[in-house]
TORNUDREN-446872 format. One record per atom (N, C-alpha, C): residue in three letters; x negated, y, z. Coordinates in steps of 0.1 Angstrom, whole numbers, padded with zeros to 4 digits, always signed. Atoms other than C-alpha are relative to their C-alpha. Layout:
ALAXYZ/...
REM end
This chain:
UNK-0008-0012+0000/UNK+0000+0000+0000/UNK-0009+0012+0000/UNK+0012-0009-0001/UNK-0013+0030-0006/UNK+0008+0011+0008/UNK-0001-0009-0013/UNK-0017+0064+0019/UNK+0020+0008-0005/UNK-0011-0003+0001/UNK+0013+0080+0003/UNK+0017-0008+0002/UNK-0014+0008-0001/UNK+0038+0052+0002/UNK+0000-0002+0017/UNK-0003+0001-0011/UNK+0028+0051+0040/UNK+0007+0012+0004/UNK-0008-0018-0003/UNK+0034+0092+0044/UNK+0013-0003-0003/UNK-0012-0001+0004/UNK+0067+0091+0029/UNK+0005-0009+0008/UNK-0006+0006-0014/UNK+0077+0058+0053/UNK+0001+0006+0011/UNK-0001-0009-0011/UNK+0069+0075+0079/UNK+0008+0011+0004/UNK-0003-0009+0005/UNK+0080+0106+0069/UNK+0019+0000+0000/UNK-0013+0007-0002/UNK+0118+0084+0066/UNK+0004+0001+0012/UNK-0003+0002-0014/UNK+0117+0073+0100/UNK+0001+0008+0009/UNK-0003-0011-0008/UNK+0114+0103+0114/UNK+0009+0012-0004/UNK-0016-0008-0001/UNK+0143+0119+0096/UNK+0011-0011+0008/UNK-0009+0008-0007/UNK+0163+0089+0104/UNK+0000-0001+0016/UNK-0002+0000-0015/UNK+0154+0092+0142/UNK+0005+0010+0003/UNK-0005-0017-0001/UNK+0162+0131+0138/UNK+0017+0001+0000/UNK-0018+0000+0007/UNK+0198+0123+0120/UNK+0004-0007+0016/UNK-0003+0011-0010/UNK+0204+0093+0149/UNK+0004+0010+0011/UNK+0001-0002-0017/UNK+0197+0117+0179/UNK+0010+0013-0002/UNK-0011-0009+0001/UNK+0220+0148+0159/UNK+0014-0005+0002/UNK-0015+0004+0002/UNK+0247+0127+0153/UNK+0001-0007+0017/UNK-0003+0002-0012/UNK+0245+0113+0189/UNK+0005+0015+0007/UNK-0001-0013-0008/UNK+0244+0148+0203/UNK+0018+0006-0006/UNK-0012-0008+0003/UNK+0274+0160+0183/UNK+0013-0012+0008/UNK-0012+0003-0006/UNK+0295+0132+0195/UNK+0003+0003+0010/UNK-0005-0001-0010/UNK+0292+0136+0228/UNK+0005+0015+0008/UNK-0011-0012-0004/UNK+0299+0171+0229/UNK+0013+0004-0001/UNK-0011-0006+0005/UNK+0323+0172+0209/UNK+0012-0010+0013/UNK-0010+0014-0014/UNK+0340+0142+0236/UNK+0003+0010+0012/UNK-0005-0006-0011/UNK+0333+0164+0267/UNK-0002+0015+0002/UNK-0008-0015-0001/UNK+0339+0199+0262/UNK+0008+0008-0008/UNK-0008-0006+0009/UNK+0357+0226+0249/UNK-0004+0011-0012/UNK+0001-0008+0015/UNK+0353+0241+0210/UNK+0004+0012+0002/UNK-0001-0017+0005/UNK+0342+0273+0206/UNK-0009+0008-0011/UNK+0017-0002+0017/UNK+0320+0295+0178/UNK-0004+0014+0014/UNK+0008-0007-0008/UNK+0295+0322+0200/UNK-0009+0007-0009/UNK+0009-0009+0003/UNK+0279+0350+0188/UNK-0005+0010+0010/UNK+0008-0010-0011/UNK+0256+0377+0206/UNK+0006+0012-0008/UNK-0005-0017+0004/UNK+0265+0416+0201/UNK-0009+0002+0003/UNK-0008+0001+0015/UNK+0255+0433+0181/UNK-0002-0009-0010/UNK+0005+0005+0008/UNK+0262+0419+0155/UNK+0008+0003-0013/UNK-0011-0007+0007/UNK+0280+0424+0117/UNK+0010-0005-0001/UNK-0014+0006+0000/UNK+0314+0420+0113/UNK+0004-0016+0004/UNK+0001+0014+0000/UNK+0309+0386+0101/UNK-0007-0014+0001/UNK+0011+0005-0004/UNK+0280+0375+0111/UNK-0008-0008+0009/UNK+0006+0002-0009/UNK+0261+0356+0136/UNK+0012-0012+0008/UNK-0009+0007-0006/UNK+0293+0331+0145/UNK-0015-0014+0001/UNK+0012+0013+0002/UNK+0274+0297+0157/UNK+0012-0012+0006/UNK-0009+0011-0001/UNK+0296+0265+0163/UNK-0003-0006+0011/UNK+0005+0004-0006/UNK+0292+0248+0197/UNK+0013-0003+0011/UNK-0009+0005-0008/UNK+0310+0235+0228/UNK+0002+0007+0014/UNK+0002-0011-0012/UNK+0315+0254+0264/UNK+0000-0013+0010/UNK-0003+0004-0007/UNK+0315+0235+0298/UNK+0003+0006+0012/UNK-0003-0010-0012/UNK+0328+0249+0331/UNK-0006-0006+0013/UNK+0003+0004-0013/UNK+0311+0245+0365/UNK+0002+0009+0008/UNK+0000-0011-0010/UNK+0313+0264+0399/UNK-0001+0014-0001/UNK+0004-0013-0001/UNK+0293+0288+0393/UNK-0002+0004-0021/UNK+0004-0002+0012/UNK+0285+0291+0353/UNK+0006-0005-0015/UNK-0008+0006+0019/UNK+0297+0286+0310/UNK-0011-0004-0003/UNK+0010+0003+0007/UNK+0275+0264+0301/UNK+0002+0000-0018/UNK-0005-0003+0017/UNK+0275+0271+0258/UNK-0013-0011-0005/UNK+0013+0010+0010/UNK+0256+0240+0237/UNK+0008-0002-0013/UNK-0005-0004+0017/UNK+0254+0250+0203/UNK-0003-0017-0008/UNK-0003+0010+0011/UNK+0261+0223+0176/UNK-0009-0008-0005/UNK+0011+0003+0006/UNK+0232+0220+0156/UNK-0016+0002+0011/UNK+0013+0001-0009/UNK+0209+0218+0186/UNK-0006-0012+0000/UNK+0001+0017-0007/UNK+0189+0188+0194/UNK-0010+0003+0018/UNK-0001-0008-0015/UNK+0180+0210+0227/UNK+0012-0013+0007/UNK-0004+0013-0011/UNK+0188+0183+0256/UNK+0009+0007+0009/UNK-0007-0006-0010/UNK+0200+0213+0278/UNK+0013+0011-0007/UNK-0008-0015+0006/UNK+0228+0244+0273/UNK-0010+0010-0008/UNK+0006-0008+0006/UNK+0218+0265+0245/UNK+0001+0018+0005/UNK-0003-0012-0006/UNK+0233+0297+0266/UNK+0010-0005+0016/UNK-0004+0002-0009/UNK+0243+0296+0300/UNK+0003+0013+0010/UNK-0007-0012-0005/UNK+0268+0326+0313/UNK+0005-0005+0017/UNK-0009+0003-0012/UNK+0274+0332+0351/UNK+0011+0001+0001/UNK-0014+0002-0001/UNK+0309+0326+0361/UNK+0002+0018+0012/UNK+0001-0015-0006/UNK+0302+0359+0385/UNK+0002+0012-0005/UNK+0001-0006+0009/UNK+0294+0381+0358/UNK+0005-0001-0010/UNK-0011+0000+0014/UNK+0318+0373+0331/UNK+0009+0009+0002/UNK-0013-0001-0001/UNK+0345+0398+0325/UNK-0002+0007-0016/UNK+0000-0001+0015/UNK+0363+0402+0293/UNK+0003+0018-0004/UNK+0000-0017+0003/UNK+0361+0437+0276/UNK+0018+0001-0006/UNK-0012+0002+0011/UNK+0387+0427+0250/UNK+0005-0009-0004/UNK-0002+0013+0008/UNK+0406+0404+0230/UNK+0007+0004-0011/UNK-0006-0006+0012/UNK+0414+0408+0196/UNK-0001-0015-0010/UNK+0003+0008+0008/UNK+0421+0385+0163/UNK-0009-0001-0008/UNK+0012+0000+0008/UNK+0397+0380+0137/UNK+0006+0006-0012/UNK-0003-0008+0013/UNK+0395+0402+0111/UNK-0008+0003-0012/UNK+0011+0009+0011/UNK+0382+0400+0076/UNK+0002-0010-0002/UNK+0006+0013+0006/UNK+0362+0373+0061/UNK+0002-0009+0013/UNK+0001+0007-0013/UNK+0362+0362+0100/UNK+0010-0012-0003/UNK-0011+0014+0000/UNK+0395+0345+0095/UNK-0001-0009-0014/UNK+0007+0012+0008/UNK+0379+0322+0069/UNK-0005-0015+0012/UNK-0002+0011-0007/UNK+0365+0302+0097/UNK+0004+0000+0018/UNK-0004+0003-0011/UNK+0380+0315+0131/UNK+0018-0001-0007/UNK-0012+0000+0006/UNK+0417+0308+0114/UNK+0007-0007+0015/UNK-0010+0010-0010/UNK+0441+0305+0145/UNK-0008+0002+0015/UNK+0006+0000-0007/UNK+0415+0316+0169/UNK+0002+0015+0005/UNK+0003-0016-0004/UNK+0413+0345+0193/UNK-0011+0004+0005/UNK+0013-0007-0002/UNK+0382+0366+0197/UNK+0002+0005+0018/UNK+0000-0012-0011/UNK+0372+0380+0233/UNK-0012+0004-0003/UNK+0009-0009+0003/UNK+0347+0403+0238/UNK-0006-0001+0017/UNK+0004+0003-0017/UNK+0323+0395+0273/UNK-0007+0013+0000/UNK+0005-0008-0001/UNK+0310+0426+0290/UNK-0022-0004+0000/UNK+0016+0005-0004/UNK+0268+0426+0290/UNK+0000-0005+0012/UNK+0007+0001-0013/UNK+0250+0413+0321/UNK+0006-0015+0004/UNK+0000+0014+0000/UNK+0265+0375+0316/UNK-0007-0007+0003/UNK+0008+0008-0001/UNK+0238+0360+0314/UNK-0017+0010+0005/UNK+0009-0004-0005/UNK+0201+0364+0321/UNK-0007+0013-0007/UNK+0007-0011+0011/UNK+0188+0389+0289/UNK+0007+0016+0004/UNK-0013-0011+0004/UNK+0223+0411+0295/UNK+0003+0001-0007/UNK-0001-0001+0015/UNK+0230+0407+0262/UNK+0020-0003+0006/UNK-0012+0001+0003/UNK+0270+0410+0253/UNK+0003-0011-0011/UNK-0006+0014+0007/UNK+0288+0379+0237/UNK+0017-0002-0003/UNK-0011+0003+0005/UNK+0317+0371+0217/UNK+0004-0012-0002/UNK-0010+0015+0004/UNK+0340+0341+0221/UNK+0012-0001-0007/UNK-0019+0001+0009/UNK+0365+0328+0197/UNK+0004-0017+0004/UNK-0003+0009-0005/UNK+0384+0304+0208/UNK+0014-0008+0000/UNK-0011+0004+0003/UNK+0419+0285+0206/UNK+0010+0003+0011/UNK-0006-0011-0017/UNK+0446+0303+0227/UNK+0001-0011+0009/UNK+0002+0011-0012/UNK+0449+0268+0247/UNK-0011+0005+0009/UNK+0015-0001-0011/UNK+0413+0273+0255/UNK-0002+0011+0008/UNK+0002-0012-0005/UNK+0416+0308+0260/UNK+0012+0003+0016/UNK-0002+0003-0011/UNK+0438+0303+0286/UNK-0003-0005+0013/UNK+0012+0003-0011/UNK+0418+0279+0305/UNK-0009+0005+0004/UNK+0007-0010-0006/UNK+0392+0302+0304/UNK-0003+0011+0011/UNK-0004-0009-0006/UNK+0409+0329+0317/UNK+0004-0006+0015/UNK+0000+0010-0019/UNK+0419+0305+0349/UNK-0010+0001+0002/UNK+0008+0001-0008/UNK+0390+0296+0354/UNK-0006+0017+0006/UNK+0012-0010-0011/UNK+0371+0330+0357/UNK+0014+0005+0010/UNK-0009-0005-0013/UNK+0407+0340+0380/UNK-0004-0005+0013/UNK+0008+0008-0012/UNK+0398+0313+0400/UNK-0010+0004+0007/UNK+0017-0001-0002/UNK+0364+0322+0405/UNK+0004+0010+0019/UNK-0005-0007-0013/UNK+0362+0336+0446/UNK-0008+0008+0002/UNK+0005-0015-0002/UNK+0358+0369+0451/UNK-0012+0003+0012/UNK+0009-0004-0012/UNK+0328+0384+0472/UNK+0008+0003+0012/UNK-0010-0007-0011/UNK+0353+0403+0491/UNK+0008-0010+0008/UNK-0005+0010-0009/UNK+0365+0371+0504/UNK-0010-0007+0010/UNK+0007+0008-0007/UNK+0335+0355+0516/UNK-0003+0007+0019/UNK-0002-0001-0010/UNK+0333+0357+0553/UNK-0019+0009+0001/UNK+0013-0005-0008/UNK+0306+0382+0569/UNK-0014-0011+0009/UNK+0007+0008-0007/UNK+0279+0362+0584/UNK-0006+0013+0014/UNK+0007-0005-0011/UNK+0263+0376+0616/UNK-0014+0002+0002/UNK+0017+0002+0002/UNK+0230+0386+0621/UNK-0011-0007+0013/
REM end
């Protein structure tokens, strides 16, 4: 055999282990969380949407984008720091592929950069969302501690 017909084997098996561990990744997100597309602000009109899944914990959204093969959340928003600026439909070319979806608008300081973020999302979801950050327990509740 010669060097090339090895490169190119090779070369096989390491897309095929690439495809194996995408297509693993997409199943399982798509199984346990909830579909959303995520863009950063600013950005253009129609621009910058990215396909991916959300998860909700105590304290944080965890966001793992689609096309990752990243093991961890591609973006991870405190549940503290979330509030929504707005909500609007998609307008434009937008509703090409948010069709049926509603847009919010998160204030900066979500996450760690402070960067502002746009969710579009399915009004189902967007209702669960919104429980959850309701849910979320207010400072003003937690009990003083003593010194």
């Amino acid at each position: 055999m010669s060097l090339v017909a090895v490169s190119l084997g090779a070369l096989l098996v390491v897309a095929l282990i690439v495809c194996v561990l995408l297509a693993y990744r997409l199943s399982q997100l798509r199984r346990m969380g909830t579909p959303v597309l995520l863009r950063g602000l600013p950005a253009a009109d129609d621009q910058g949407w990215r396909h991916g899944t959300v998860h909700y914990s105590e304290d944080a959204l965890r966001y793992f984008r689609l096309t990752s093969l990243r093991r961890g959340p591609t973006r991870t928003l405190s549940r503290s720091s979330i509030e929504i600026v707005r909500r609007r439909r998609p307008f434009g070319t937008e509703g090409d592929i948010l069709e049926g979806m509603i847009v919010l608008e998160l204030a900066p300081g979500a996450d760690e950069a402070g960067r502002a973020y746009e969710l579009a999302m399915a009004p189902g979801a967007v209702t669960a969302f919104q429980s959850w950050l309701e849910s979320r327990q207010s400072d003003r509740s937690q009990r003083r501690r003593s010194a």
